[in-house]
N, C-alpha and C positions, 0 to 999 in steps of 0.2 A: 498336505504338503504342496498341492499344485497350486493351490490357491495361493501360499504363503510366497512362491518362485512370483506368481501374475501378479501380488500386490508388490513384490520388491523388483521386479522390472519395471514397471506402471512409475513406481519412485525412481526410479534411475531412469526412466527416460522424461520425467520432469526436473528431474533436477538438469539431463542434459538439453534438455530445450531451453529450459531457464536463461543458463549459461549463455549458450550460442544467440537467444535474444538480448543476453546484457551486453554481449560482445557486440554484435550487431547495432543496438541502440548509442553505443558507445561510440562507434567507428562511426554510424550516419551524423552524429553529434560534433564530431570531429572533424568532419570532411568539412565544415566552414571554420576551421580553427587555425590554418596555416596561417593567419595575418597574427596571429599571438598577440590581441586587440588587447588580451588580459594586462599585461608585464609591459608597461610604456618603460623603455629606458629612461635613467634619470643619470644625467652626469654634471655632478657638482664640482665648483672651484672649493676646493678646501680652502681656499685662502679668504675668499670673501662670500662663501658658501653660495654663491647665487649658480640655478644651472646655467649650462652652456650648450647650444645647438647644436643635438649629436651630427657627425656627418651620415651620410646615407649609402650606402652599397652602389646605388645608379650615380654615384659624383664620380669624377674623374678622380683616379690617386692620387693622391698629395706625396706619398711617400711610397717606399720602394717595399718596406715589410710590417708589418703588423701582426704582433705576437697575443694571441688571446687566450688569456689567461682565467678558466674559472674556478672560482673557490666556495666554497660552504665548509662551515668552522674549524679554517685554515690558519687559526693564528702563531700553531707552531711551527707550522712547516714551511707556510709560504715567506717566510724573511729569508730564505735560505738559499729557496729555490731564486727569487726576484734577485737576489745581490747577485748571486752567479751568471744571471741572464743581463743582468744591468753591463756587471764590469765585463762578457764577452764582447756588448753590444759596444760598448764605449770603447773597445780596443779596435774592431771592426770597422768604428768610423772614423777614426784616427788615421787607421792602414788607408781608406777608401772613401773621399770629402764625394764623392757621389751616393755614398749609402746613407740612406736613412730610415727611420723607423720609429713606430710607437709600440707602446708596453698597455695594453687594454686590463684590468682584472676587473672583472664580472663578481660580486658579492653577488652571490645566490640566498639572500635572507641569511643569512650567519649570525649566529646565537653569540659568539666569542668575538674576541678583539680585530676579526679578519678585515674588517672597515678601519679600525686605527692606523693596522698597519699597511693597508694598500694606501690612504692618504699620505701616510710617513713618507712613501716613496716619491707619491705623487709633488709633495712640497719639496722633494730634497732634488728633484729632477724637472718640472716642472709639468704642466700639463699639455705641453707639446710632445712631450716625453713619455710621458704617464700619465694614464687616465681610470676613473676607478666608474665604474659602471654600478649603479646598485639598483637591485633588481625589488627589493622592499620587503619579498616574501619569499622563500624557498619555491620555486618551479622545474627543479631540476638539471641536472650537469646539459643536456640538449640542447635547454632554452637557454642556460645559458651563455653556452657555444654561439644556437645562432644570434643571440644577441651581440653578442661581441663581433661576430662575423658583420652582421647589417648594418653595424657602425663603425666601422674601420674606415683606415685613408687607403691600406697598403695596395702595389701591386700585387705582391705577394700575399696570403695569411698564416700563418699557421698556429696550431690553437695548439699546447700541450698542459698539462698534468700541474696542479701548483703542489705537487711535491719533488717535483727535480727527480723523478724516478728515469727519464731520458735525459744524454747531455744536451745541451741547449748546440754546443758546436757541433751535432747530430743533423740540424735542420740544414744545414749545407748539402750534406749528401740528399736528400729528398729535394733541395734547392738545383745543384746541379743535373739531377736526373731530370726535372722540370722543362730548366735551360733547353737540355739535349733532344726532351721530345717537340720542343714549342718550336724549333728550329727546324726540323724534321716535315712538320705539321705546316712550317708557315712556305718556306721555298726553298728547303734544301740547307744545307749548310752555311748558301751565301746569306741568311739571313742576319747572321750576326752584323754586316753589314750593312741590312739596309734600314735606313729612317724612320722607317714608316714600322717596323716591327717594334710591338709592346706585347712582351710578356704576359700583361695582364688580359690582353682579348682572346689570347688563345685557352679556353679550357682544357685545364690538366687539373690530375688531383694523385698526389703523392701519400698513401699510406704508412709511416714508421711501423715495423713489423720484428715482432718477437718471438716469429716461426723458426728460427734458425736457435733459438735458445729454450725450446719446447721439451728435449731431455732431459737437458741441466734443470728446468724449473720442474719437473711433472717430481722429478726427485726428489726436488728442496721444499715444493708448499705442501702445505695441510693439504690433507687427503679431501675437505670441502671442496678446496679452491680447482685441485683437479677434476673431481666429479662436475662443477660445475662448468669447468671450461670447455672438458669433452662432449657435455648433456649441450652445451651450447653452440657446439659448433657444428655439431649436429644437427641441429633446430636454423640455425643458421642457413645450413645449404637447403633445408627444404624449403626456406620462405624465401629468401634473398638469389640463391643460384651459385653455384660455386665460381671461382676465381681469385676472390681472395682468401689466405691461410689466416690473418689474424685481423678482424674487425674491428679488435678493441683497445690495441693499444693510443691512449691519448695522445698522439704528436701524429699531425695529419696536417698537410699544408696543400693546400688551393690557391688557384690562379684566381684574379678576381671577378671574371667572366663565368669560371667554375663555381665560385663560391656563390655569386647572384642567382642562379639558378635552382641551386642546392638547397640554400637555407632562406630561400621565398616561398619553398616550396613543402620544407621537411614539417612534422606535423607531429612525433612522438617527441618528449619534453626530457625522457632521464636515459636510462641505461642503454637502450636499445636504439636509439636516434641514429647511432654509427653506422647497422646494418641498414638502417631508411636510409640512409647515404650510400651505400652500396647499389642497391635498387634502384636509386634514384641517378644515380652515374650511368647505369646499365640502359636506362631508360631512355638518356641526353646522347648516350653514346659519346661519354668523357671516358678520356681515357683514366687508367688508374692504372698506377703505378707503385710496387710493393716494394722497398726497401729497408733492410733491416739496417735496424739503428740499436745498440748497446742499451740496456735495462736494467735497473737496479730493484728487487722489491723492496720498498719503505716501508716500514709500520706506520700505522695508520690508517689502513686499506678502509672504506665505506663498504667494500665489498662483501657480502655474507650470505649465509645460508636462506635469510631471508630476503636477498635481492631475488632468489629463483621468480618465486610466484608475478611479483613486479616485471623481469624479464618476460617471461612465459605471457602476461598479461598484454604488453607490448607491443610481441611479435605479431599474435592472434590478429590483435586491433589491426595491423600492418596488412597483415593476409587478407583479411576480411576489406580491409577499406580499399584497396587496387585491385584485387581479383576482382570485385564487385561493381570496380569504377564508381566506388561511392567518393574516392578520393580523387580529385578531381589534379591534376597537371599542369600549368602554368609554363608554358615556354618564354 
C-alpha cells in the first residue's frame, strides 16, 4: 500500500511540474508577444476593395470618439446593435457640429456573414464613418479590442459588446465621469477653460460596471454562469488586486494617452485580457474609474462552462509572466 501512495504521489507531482513548466514555457514565449507581429490589421474600402493606411495610436486625434466594436460570428446580433449606436451617434452630432466620431468593427475570423454586414454599414455611412477591421483568423475578443484600440482617431475610446447588451447612451455617463477627473488631474476646475487642456493626454480609464445589478442577475442566470462569476472573481482578486467589482463587463472607455499605454503593452488575446488591464492600470497608476451602466443579458452569450479552463489558463500565464518579470513594461 505504501508503495501504491509513493507511485501515485511520484505522478502527481509530475504531472504538476509538467503543468507549471508548460505554464512557464508559455509566459517566457509570450513575454516577446506584446507587438501581436501575428494579426497585421487589414482595412479595406468595400467599395474599391484596395486597403487603406490604418492610423496609429501615437497620431494625433482626428476625432473626438471612437467606438470599437469586436465581433466573431455576429451576423445576428450585430445589425441591431450598429443601427442603434449609428442613429444615437447621428442624433449626437446633429445636437453638437463639434462631435465626431468613428464606428471600428474588428471581424475576429468569423465563420458567418459578420464581414457582409459590417461592410453594409461601412458603404451605407462611409469609411469616415465606419471602418471594418479584419483580422483573417480568429485571435480572440483581447486582440481584438486592442486592435481596434491601436488604430483609432478618437480622443476618446470605448470598446463595447456587438450585442447591444449595454445602451450605447450609457457611454456618456463613463464620458462625463472622464470629463470630471481629467479636470481635476489637469488644474482644478478652471481647466475647462484653458487651451491648452486635451482630454486625450490625461490618462483615465472608465470601467461600465454590473455590480450594482449582481442580485437581480445571480437570480436570473444559469446556475453555470453564477459559479463561474463567483469562482472568478475570486481568482481575480488573487492575481489582479482588488478595487474593481466587475472586470468583465464589455463597455470600457480610455482616454487616448491611457489606451497607448494599455494596449502596447497587454499581451493575453481572449477572456482574461480585461483583468491584464486592471494590473496594468495599477501598474501606470491610471486612474480607474467604476460606473454602473444598465445591462441586458442577450442570447447568444460565447460564454460557457468550457471558457473556465481557457480563463484559468490565462490568468496563470498573467501570474507567472509579471511576478517573474518575464513580462517585460513599456512605458
Amino acid at each position: 500500500m505504501e508503495f501504491l501512495f509513493t507511485i501515485l504521489a511520484a505522478l502527481i507531482l509530475i504531472v504538476v511540474l509538467g503543468l507549471v513548466s508548460v505554464i512557464v514555457f508559455e509566459a517566457y514565449r509570450r513575454s516577446f508577444n506584446n507587438a501581436h507581429v501575428d494579426a497585421p490589421a487589414i482595412f479595406e474600402d468595400p467599395k474599391s476593395l484596395k486597403q487603406v493606411p490604418c492610423p496609429d495610436i501615437f497620431d494625433p486625434a482626428k476625432k473626438y470618439l471612437s467606438l470599437i466594436i469586436p465581433a466573431f460570428n455576429e451576423e445576428h446580433r450585430l445589425p441591431g446593435a450598429l443601427s442603434e449606436t449609428m442613429n444615437y451617434l447621428k442624433k449626437r452630432e446633429a445636437k453638437d457640429k463639434s462631435f465626431s466620431y468613428e464606428v471600428l468593427i474588428v471581424d475576429d475570423g468569423s465563420r458567418d456573414g459578420t464581414k457582409r454586414v459590417a461592410f453594409d454599414f461601412v458603404k451605407k455611412y462611409g469609411i469616415d464613418k465606419v471602418r471594418a477591421i479584419l483580422l483573417g483568423k480568429n485571435h480572440g475578443k483581447g486582440e481584438a479590442i486592442r486592435k481596434g484600440m491601436l488604430h483609432s482617431r478618437g480622443e476618446l475610446l470605448l470598446m463595447l459588446d456587438a450585442d447591444g447588451a449595454t445602451k450605447v447612451t450609457d457611454l456618456e455617463k463613463l464620458e462625463n465621469q472622464i470629463h470630471a477627473v481629467a479636470r481635476k488631474e489637469h488644474r482644478g476646475d478652471s481647466a475647462a477653460c484653458d487651451t491648452t487642456f486635451k482630454i486625450s493626454d490625461i490618462p483615465i480609464v472608465a470601467f461600465g460596471s454590473r455590480a450594482h445589478l449582481e442580485e437581480k442577475a445571480i437570480a436570473t442566470r444559469k446556475w453555470y454562469r453564477n459559479f463561474l462569476m463567483k469562482g472568478f472573481h475570486l481568482v481575480v482578486l488573487l492575481t489582479a488586486g482588488p478595487g474593481i467589482r466587475d472586470t468583465q463587463c464589455g463597455f470600457k472607455m480610455f482616454t487616448r494617452s491611457a489606451a497607448r499605454k494599455l494596449f502596447t503593452n497587454i499581451r493575453l488575446k481572449r477572456w482574461c485580457f480585461d483583468v491584464e488591464l486592471v494590473f496594468l492600470c495599477k501598474w501606470f497608476h491610471i486612474p480607474v474609474l467604476e460606473v454602473s451602466v444598465n445591462w441586458f443579458e442577450i442570447p447568444g452569450s460565447k460564454v460557457n462552462l468550457l471558457s473556465i479552463p481557457n480563463m484559468l489558463w490565462e490568468l496563470a500565464l498573467m501570474s507567472v509572466g509579471y511576478r517573474t518579470q518575464m513580462w517585460k513594461i513599456n512605458s
